[in-house]
C-alpha angles and dihedrals in degrees: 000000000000120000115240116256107265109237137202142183125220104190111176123203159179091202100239101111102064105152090044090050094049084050096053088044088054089051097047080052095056091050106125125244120029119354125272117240103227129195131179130209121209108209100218083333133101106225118212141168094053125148118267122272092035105122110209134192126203125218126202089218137023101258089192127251098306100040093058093048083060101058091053095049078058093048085072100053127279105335100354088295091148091082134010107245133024123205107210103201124171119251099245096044130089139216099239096187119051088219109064094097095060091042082055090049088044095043089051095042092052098052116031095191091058106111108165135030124191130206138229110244107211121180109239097229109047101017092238126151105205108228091240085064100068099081089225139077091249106062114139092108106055085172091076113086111207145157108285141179104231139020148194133300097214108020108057155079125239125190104238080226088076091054091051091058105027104034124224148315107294088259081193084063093068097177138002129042095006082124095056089050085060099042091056094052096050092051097045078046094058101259126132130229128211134181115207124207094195095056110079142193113187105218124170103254101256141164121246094222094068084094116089087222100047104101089038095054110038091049088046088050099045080069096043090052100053093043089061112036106028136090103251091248098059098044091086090044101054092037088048098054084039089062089041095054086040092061100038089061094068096226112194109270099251082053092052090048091053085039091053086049105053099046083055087052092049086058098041106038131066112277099188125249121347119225113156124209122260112249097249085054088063084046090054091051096044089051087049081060090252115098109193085251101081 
């Protein structure tokens, strides 16, 4: 008889959304099958009232958004190696179905070189999956689920095993594309990517650029992320339709300028190890209909 996949939960947080937090908790607990270890990580917050049985670690500072997924991949042993997939969920989300931790455990059993499974993200009002949110170009119809190249941060399942070959999340790049680097390093590794449309994770509908570092760092880790992943032919190319698209776009002068800044910083300041991508890596993403140059 096969033993069921081990799961965990890494659920990151600043502690101001305690209702939404205890709600997500609730739905992770209702998940069928064997229960989910859950941790929870306070960024520069101590986190408190949770249900029994949630570990949670305190951290003196917030680390972003990648560096505090690491810790509670780590949480989990070295590299997550106590169990054999994490879900990584936002803290104001919430699993709709029962049933998305055992289509996590199918979805990995059928197909050992699945490493990574990404979510829909649906609003809970009006059922909506914002466009932004199907990890593909073509992405009008969020309903079809498909083989993808990337995935997202806070709606999604990853196989510890990718951790164990491919390291973890860039903590330096602290928000914005850190799911992308990974990505990048699974599927040059060998490992698949799928995003699945049954499995849900309700999300208010929001903008990214509510954030105040939103325009600074995601120009700044565009760089970084071609500095570190891509053949040395391809960096100006990516960075260069990256700028095109950026300014098509008409962005508000005060973005522009963060944005500006940002992308100087990407080119002047340490990105973390370089390892470029094997060519047949480029060809598999282009297959997949998203060439590493947009």
């Amino acid at each position: 008889m096969t033993t069921p996949m081990r799961l965990g939960a890494v659920i990151i947080t600043m502690g101001n959304r305690p209702d939404e937090l205890k709600a997500l908790l609730d739905s992770v607990a209702r998940q069928d099958g064997d229960p989910i270890e859950v941790v929870v990580v306070g960024q520069g917050v101590e986190v408190t009232g949770l249900p029994e049985g949630v570990r949670t670690v305190t951290l003196p500072e917030n680390l972003g958004i990648p560096g505090g997924r690491n810790i509670g991949i780590e949480s989990f042993g070295p590299g997550g190696s106590e169990v054999d997939a994490l879900l990584f969920l936002d803290d104001d989300g919430l699993l709709e179905r029962t049933d998305t931790a055992e289509l996590c455990r199918q979805a990995f059993a059928e197909d050992p070189k699945l490493g990574i499974i990404s979510f829909r993200i649906a609003d809970p009002e009006s059922g909506e999956t914002q466009r932004r949110h199907v990890p593909r170009l073509r992405a009008s119809d969020p309903m079809r689920s498909s083989r993808v190249t990337t995935f997202l941060g806070g709606a999604n399942a990853v196989r510890t095993a990718v951790f164990g070959q491919v390291g973890p999340l860039p903590g330096e790049f602290f928000y914005a594309h850190e799911e992308t680097d990974l990505a990048w390093r699974a599927l040059d590794a060998g490992w698949l990517i799928d995003y699945r449309a049954d499995m849900v994770l309700l999300h208010p509908t929001t903008a990214p650029s509510r954030h105040a570092v939103y325009h600074r760092m995601v120009a700044r880790n565009r760089v970084w992320l071609a500095r570190r992943n891509l053949p040395a032919p391809l960096v100006p190319v990516y960075v260069g339709v990256w700028l095109l698209l950026t300014l098509l776009r008409r962005p508000s002068a005060p973005a522009l300028k963060a944005w500006f800044g940002g992308f100087k910083e990407g080119w002047t300041t340490p990105c973390g190890p370089r390892r470029p991508m094997k060519w047949r890596t480029v060809w598999r993403l282009t297959r997949l209909g998203r060439p590493p140059v947009i």
